[in-house]
VEXPA-264514 format. One record per residue: x, y, z of N, C-alpha, C, O in turn. Coordinates in steps of 0.2 Angstrom, whole numbers, padded with zeros to 4 digits, always signed. Example, Ala and Ser with C-alpha at 12.3 -4.5 7.8 and 13.67 -1.06 7.14 Angstrom:
2
+0066-0028+0039+0062-0022+0039+0066-0016+0039+0071-0017+0042+0064-0011+0035+0068-0005+0036+0064+0000+0039+0067+0006+0040
This chain:
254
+0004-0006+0000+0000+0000+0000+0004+0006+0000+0003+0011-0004+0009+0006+0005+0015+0011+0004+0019+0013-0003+0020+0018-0006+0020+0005-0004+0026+0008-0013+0019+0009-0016+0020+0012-0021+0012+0007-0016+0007+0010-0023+0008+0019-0021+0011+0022-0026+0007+0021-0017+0007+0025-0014+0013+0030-0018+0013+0033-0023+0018+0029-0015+0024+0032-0018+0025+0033-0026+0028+0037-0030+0023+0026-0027+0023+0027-0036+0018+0033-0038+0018+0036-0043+0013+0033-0033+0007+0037-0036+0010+0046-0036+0009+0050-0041+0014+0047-0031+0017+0050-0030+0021+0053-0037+0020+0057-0041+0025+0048-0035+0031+0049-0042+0029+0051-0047+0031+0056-0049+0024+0045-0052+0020+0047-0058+0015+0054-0057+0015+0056-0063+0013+0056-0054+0010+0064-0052+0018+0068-0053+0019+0069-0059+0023+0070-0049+0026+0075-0051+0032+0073-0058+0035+0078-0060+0031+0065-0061+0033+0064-0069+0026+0070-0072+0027+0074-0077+0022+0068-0070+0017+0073-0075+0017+0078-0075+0017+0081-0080+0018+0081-0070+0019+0089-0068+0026+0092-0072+0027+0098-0073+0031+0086-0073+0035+0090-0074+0035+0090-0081+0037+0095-0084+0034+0084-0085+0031+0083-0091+0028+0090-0094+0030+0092-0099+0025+0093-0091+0016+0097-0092+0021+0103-0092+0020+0105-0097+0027+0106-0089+0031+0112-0088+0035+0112-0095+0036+0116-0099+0037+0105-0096+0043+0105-0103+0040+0107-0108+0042+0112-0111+0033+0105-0110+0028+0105-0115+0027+0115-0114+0029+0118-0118+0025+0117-0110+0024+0124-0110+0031+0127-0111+0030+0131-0116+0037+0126-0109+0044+0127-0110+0046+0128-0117+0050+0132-0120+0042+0121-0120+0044+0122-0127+0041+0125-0133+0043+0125-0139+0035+0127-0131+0030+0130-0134+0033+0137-0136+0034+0139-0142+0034+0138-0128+0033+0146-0127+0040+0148-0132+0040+0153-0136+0046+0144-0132+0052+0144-0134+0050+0143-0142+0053+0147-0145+0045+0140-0145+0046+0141-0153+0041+0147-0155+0040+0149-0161+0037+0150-0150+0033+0157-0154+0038+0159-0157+0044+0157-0156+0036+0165-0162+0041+0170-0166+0040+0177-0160+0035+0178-0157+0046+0179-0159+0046+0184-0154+0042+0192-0157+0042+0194-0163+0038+0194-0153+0034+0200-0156+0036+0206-0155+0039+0208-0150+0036+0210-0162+0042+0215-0162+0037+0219-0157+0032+0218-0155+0043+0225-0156+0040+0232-0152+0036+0235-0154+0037+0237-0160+0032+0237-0150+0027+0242-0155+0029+0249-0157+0032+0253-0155+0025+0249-0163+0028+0257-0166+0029+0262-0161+0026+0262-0156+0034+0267-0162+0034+0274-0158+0028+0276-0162+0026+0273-0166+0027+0282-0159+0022+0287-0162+0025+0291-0165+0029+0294-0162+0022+0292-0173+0024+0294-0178+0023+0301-0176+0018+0303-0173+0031+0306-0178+0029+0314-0175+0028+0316-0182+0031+0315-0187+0020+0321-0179+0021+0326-0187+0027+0327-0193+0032+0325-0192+0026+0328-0198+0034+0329-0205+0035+0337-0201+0040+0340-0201+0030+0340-0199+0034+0348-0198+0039+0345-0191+0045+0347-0191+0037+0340-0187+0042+0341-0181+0047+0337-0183+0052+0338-0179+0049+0331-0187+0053+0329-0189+0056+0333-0194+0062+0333-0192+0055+0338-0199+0059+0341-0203+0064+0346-0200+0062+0351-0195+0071+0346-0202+0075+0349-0198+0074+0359-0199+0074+0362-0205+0073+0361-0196+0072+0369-0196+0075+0372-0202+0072+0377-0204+0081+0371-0205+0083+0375-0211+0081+0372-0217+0083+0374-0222+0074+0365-0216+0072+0363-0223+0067+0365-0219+0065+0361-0215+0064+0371-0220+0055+0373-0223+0054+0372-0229+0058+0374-0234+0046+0370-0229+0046+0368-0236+0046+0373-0241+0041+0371-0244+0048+0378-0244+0048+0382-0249+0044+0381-0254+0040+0384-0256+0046+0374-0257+0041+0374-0262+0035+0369-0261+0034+0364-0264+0031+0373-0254+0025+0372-0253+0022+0380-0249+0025+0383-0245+0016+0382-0253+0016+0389-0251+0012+0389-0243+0007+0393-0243+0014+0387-0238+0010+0387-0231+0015+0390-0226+0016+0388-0220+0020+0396-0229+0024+0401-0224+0017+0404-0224+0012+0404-0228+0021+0407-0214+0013+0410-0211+0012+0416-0216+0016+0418-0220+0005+0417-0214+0003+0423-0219-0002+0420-0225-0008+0422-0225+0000+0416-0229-0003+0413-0236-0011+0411-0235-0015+0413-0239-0013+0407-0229-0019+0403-0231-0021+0408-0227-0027+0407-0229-0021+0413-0221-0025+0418-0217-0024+0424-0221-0025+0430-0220-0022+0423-0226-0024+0430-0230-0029+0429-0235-0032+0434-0238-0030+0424-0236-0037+0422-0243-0043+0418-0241-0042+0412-0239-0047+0420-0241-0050+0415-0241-0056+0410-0245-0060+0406-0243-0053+0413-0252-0056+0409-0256-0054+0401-0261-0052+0397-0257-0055+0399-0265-0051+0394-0266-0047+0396-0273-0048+0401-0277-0042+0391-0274-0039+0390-0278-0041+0388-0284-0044+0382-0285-0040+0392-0290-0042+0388-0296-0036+0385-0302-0034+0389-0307-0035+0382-0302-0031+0377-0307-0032+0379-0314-0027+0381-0317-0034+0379-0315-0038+0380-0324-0039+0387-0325-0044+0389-0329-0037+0390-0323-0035+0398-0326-0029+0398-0332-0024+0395-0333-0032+0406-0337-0026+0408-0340-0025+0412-0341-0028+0417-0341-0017+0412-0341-0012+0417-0339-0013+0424-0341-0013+0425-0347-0015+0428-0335-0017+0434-0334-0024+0437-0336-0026+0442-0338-0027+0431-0333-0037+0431-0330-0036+0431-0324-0034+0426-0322-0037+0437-0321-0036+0438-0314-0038+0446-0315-0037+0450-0320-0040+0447-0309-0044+0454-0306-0039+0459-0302-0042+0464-0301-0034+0458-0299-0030+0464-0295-0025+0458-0290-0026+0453-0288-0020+0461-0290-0014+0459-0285-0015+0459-0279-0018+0463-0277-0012+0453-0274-0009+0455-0269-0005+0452-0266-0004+0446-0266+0001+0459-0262+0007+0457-0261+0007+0456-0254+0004+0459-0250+0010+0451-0254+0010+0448-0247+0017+0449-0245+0022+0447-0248+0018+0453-0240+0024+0456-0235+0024+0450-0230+0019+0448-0227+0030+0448-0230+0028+0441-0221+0034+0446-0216+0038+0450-0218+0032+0445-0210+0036+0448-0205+0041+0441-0205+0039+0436-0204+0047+0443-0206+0054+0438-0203+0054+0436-0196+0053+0431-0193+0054+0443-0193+0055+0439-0187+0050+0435-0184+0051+0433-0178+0044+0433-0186+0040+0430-0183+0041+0421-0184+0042+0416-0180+0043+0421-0192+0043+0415-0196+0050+0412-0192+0049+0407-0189+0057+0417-0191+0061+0414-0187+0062+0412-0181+0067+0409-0177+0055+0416-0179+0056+0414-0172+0053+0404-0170+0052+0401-0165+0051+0403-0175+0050+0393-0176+0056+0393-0182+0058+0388-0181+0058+0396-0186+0063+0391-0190+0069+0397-0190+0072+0400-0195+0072+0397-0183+0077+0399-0182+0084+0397-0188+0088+0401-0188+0086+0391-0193+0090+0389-0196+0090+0391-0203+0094+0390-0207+0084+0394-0204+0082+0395-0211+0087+0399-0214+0090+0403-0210+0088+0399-0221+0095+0403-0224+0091+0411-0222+0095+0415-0221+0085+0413-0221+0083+0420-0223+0085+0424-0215+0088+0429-0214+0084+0418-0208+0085+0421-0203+0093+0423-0201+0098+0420-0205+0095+0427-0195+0102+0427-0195+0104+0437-0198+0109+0441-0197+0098+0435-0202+0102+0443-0205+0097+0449-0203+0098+0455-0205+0092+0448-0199+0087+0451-0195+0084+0454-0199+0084+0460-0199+0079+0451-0203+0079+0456-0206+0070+0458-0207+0066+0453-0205+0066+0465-0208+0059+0465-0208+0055+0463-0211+0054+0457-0212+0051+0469-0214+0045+0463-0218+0049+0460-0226+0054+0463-0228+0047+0456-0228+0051+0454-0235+0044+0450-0240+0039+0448-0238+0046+0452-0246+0041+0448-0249+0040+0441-0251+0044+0438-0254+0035+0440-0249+0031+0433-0249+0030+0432-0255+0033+0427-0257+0027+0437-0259+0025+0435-0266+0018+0441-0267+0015+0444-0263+0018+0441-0275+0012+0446-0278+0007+0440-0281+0008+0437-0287+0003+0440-0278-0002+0435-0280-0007+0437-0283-0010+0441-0280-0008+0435-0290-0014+0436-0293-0022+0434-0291-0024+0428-0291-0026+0438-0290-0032+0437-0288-0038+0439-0291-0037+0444-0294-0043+0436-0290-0051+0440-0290-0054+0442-0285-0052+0441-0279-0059+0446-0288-0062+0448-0282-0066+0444-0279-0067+0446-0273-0070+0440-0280-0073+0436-0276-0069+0433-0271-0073+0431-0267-0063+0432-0270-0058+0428-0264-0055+0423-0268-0049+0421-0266-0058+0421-0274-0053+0415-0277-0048+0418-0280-0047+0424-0280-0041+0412-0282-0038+0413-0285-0033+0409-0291-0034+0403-0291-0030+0411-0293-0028+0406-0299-0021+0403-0296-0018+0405-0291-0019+0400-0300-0012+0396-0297-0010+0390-0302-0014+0387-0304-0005+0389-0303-0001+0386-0308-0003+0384-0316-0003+0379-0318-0004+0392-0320-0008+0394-0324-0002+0391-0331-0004+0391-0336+0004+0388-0329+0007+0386-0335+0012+0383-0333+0013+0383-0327+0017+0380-0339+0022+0377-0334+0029+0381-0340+0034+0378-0341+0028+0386-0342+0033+0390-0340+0039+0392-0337+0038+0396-0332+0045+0390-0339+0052+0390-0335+0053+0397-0329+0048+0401-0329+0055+0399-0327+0057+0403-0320+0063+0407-0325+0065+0407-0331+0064+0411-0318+0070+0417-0320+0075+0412-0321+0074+0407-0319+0081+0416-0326+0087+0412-0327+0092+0413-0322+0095+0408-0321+0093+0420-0319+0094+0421-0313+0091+0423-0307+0093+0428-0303+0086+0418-0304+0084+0420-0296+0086+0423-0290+0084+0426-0285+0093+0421-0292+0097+0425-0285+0098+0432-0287+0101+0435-0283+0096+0435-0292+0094+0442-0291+0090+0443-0288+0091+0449-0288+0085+0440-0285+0078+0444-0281+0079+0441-0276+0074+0441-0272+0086+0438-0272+0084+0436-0266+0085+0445-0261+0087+0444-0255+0085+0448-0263+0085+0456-0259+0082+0456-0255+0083+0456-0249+0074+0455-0260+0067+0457-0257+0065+0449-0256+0061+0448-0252+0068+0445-0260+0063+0435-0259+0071+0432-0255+0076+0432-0258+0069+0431-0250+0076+0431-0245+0079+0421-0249+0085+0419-0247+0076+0417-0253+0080+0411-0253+0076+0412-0262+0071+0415-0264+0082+0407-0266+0080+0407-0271+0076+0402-0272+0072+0404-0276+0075+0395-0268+0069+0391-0270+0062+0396-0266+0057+0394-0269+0062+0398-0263+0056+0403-0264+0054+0407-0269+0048+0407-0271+0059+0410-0273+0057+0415-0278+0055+0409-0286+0052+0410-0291+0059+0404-0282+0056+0400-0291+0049+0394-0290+0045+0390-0294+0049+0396-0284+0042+0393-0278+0038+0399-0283+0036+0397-0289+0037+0405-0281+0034+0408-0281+0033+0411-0288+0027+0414-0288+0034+0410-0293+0035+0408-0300+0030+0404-0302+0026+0407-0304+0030+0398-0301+0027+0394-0305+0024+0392-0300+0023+0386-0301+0020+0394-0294+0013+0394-0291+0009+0400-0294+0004+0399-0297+0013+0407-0293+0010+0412-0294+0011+0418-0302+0006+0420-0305+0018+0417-0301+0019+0422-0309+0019+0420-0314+0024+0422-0318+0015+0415-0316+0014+0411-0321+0008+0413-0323+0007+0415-0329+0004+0414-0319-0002+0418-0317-0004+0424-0320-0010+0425-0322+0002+0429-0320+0002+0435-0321+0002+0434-0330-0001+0440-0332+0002+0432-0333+0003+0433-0342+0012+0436-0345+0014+0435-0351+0016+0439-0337+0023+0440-0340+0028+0436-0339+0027+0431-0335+0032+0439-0341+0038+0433-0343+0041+0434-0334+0039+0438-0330+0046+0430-0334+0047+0430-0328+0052+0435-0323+0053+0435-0317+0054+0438-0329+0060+0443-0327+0057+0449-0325+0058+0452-0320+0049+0452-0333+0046+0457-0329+0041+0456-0325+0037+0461-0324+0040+0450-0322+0035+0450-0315+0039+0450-0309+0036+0448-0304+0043+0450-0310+0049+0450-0303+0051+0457-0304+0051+0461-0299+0052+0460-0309+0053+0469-0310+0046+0473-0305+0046+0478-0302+0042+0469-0308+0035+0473-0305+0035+0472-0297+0034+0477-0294+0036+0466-0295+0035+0463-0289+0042+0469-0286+0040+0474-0282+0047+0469-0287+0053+0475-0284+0048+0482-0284+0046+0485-0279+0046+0482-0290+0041+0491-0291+0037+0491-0285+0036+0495-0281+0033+0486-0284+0027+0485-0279+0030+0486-0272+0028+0490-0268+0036+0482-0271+0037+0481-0262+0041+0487-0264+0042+0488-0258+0043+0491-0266+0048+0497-0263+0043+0502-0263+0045+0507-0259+0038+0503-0266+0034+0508-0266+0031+0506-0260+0027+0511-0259+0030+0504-0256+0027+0501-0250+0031+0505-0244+0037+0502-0243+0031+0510-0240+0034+0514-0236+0031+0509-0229+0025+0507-0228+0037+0507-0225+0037+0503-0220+0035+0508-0214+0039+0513-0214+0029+0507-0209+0030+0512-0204+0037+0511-0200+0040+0506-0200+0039+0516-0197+0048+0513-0191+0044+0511-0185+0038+0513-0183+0048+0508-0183+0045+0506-0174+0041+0501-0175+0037+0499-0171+0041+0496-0184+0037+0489-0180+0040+0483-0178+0044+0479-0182+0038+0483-0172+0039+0478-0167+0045+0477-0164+0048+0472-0163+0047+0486-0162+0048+0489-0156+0043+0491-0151+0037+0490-0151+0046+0496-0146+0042+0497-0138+0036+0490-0138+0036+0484-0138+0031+0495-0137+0022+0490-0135+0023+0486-0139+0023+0480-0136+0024+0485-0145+0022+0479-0151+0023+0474-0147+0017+0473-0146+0027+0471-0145+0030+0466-0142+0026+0462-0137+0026+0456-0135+0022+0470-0134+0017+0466-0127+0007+0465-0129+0003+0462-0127+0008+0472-0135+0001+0471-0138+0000+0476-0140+0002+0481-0137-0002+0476-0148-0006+0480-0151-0013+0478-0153-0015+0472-0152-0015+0481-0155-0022+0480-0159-0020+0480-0167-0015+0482-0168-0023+0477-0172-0022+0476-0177-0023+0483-0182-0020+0486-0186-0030+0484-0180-0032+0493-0183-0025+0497-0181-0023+0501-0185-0022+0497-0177-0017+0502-0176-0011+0501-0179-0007+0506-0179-0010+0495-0180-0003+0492-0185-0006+0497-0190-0003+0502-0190-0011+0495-0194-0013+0497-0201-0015+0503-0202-0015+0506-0207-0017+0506-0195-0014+0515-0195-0009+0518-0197-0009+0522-0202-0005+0515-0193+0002+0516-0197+0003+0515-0203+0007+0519-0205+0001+0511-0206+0003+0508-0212+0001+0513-0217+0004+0515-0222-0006+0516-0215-0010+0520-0218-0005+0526-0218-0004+0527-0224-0003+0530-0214-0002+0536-0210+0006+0536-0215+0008+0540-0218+0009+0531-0214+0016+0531-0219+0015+0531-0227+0019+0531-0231+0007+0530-0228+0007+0528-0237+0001+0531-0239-0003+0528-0241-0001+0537-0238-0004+0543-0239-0010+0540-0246-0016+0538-0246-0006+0541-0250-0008+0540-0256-0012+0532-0257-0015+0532-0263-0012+0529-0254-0015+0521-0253-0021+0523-0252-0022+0527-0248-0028+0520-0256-0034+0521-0254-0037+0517-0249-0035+0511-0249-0042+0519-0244-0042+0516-0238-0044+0509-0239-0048+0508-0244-0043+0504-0236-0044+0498-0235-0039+0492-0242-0040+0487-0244-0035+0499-0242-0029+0492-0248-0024+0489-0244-0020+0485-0247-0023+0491-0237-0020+0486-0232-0024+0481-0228-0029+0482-0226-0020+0474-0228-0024+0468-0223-0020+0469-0218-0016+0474-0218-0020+0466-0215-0014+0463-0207-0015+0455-0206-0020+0455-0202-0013+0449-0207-0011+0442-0206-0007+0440-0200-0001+0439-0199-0014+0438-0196-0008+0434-0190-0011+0428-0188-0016+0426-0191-0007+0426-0184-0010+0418-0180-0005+0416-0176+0001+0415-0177-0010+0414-0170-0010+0411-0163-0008+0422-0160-0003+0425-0157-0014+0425-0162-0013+0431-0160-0005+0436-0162-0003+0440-0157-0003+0436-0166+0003+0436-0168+0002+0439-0176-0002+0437-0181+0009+0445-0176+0007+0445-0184+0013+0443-0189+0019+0443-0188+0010+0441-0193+0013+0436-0197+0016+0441-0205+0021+0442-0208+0011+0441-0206+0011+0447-0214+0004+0454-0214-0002+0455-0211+0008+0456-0220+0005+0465-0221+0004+0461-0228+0008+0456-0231-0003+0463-0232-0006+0461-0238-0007+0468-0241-0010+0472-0237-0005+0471-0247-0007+0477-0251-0010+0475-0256-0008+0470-0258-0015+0478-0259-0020+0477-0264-0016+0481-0269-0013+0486-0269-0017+0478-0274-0015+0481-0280-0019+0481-0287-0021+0475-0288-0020+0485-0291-0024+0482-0297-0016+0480-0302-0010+0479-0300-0019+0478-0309-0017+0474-0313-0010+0481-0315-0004+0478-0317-0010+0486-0314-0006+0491-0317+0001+0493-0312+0006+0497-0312-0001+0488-0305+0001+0490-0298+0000+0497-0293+0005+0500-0290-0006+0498-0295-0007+0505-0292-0012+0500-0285-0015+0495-0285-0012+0506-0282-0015+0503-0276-0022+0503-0276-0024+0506-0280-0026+0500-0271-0032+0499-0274-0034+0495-0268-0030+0490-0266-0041+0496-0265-0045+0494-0259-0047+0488-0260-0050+0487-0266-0044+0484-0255-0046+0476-0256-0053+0473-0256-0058+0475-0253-0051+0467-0262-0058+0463-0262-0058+0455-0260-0054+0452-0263-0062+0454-0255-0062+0446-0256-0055+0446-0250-0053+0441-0247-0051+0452-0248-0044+0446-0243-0047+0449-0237-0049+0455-0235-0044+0442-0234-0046+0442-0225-0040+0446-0222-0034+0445-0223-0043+0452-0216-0040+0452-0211-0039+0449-0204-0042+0444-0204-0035+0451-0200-0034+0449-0195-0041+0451-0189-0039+0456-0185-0046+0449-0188-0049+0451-0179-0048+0450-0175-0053+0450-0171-0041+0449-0173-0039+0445-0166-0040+0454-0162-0039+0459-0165-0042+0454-0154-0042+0459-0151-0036+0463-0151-0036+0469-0152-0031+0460-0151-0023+0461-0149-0018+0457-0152-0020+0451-0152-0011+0459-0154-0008+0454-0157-0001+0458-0152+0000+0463-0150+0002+0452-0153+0008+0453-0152+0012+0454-0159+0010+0450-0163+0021+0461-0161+0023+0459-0166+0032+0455-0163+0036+0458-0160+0032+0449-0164+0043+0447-0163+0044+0451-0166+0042+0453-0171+0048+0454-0161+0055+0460-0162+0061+0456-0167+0062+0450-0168+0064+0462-0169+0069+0461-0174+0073+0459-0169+0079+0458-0171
């Protein structure tokens, strides 16, 4: 009764330890499970600060100055009146501190002279017409040459002229544009109102008919000065482009 006993014993912890091998060797031939993905960071927070996308037009100022849509199937030089889109520098460098334009402190600079309608639409890549043969001549006023040849075959394709004399025009356009002094010195910095940027704007450019300045900002903040212009670049009260109604903005200091 005792050795039944003990055998029964034995054969119980042969099974038990049977029953562990078999799990042992299970567990040992799964295929091992990879780690789970990181989380995928945005392409703006992965992209290194000195590659902004240039030849994507979403520098601030662009899409909070229009608000109407984009028409593909335009031809060159059907379009209703310009507008020149001034970006503040120092706002853009203060997120793309590496960018070839920052470094050199510099104010407002031209984004581009945008062909528009008056309804808020506008046309955009009206031909596939080659660019300037020298772009680094406009980098004065267009701070990087893949902007100025950006800016070409989004927009001065648009225009019906060749490429040299819409980059002459766009020079004629932003120098005529009298910069008030003092922006985004003293208060700027802690708040202004936007009506009072565009006083200024007003009060340095006399001859401007009222409402041919916009003001573009975002996250309360100003980003670009928009001037209306008809086809001939004389100035002229805006149609169809949005201002800013933020109560208050702040402008980054040079």
């Amino acid at each position: 009764m005792a050795n039944q006993s003990a055998e029964t014993r034995a054969q119980h912890i042969l099974n038990i330890a049977g029953a562990l091998l078999l799990t042992l060797f299970a567990v040992g031939c799964q295929a091992p499970q990879p780690p789970a993905p990181a989380r995928q960071e945005s392409a703006r927070a992965q992209r290194p600060a000195n590659e902004y996308p240039y030849n994507q037009d979403d520098r601030p100022g662009r899409r909070r100055s229009r608000r109407g849509r984009p028409d593909a199937q335009a031809a060159p030089g059907s379009f209703d009146f310009y507008l020149l889109n001034l970006s503040w520098s120092p706002e853009f460098c203060a997120t793309h501190g590496n960018s070839p334009e920052c470094g050199r402190h510099l104010g407002f600079i031209v984004h581009g002279l945008w062909p528009q309608y008056d309804n808020g639409d506008y046309p955009e890549h009206c031909s596939d017409a080659p660019g300037p043969s020298n772009p680094q001549a406009y980098t004065d006023m267009i701070p990087t040459t893949g902007l100025v040849e950006h800016e070409w075959q989004t927009h001065g394709t648009c225009s019906g002229l060749s490429p040299d004399t819409f980059f002459a025009g766009v020079r004629r356009a932003y120098t005529a544009v009298k910069i008030p002094s003092g922006i985004g010195a003293g208060s700027d910095a802690d708040g202004v109102t936007p009506e009072q940027v565009l006083a200024r704007f007003a009060q340095a450019n006399p001859r401007y008919p009222a409402g041919s300045f916009a003001l573009s900002c975002g996250n309360n903040r100003l980003t670009a000065i928009g001037v209306c212009l008809n086809k001939d670049l004389q100035p002229e009260s805006c149609q169809g482009v949005r201002t800013c109604r933020a109560n208050s903005i702040r402008v980054t200091p040079r």
